[in-house]
C-alpha positions in Angstrom: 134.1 77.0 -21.0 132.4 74.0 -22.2 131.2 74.1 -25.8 127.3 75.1 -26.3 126.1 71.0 -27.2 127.9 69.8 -24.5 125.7 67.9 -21.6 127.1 70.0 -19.2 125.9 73.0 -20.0 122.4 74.3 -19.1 119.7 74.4 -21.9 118.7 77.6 -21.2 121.0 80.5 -20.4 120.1 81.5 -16.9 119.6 84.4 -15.3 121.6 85.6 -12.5 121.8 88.5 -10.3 124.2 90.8 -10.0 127.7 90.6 -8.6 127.4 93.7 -6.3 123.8 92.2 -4.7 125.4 88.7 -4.1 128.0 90.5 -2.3 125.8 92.5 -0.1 123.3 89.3 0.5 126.3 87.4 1.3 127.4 90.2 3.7 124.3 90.6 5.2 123.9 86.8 6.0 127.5 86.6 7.6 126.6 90.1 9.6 123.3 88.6 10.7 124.7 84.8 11.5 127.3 87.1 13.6 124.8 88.9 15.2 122.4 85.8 16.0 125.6 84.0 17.3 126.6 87.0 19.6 122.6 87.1 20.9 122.7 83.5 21.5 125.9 83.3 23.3 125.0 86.3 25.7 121.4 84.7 26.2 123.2 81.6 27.4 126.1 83.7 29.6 122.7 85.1 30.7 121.3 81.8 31.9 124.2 80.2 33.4 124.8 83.5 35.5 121.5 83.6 36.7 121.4 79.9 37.7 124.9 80.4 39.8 122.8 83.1 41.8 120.2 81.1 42.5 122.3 78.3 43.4 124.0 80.3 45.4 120.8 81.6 46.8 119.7 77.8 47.4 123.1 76.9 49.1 123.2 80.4 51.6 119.3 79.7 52.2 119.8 75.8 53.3 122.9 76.7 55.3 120.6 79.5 57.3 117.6 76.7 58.0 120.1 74.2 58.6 121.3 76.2 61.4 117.8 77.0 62.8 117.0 73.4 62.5 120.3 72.1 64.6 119.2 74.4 67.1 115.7 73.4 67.1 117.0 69.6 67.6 119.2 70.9 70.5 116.1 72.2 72.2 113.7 69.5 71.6 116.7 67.2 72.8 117.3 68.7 75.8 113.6 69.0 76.6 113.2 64.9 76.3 115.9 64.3 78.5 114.7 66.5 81.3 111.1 65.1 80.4 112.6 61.8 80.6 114.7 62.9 84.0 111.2 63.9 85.7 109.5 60.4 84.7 112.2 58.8 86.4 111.6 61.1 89.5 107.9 60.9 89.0 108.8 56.8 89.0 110.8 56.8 91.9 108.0 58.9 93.9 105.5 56.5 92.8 107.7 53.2 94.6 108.1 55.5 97.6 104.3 56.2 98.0 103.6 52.8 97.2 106.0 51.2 100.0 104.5 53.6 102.3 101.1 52.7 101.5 102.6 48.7 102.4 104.1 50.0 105.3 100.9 51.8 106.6 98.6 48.9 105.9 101.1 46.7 108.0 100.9 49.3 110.5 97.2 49.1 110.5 97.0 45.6 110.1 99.2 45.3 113.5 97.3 48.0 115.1 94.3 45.6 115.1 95.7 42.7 115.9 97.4 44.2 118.8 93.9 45.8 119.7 92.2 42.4 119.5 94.7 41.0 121.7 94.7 43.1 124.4 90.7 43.4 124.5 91.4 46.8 124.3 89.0 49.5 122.4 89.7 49.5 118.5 91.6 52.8 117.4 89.2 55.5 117.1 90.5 55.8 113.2 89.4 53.6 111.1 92.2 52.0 109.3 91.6 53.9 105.9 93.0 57.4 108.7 95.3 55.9 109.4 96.5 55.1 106.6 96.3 58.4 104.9 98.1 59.7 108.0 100.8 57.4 107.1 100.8 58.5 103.3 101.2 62.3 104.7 103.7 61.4 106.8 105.7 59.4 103.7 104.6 62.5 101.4 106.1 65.6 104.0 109.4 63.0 104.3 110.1 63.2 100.4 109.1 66.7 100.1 111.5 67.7 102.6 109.4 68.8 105.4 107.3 71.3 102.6 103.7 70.9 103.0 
């Protein structure tokens, strides 16, 4: 103990509490940082369980759009390349009609000159007939004999 007119000691005694109610109010800060800790920690096992649902959630979710979405693609796919398949047709039917429209122009074409050669009476069509005769005639051929 240091001696009373030393600068260590305090100038005036000082009150203090109790032993027994230190005790407790040390106790009772210990308890309660235990408790706080223990309500902290199962808040955060809280969180971080709830987040691996939802990620799970997310993932199972994405995997089951995914899967509608590949088969969308497969669909729309396959309907370009028949679209694409019947343009070519469409194309192909288009050349056809057109060389038979060449072809029955030629026709005509000869059909007159044939007729002014031989003075003979013109064709009682008119070209633009016979023509379109021709273009039926070019049209049952592709179709297959269907009218």
């Amino acid at each position: 103990m240091h001696p009373v007119d030393s600068d260590l000691s305090p100038l005036e005694p000082t009150k203090r509490l109790p032993r027994s109610i230190r005790h407790v109010f040390n106790a009772c800060v210990v308890i309660g940082g235990l408790l706080g800790g223990g309500v902290s920690i199962g808040y955060f096992v809280g969180v971080q369980q709830q987040r691996q649902a939802s990620l799970e959630e997310i993932a199972r979710l994405q995997k089951a759009y995914g899967l509608r979405l590949e088969s969308a693609a497969g669909a729309v796919t396959d309907a370009a390349k028949a679209t694409s398949s019947a343009a070519e047709a469409v194309g192909e039917a288009a050349d056809q009609v057109g060389a038979a429209a060449k072809t029955a122009t030629t026709a005509a074409i000869t059909a007159k000159a044939a007729a002014k050669a031989t003075s003979a009476p013109a064709l009682a069509q008119p070209p633009a007939a016979a023509v379109n005769n021709t273009i039926k005639r070019a049209n049952e051929k592709l179709q297959g004999g269907r009218p």
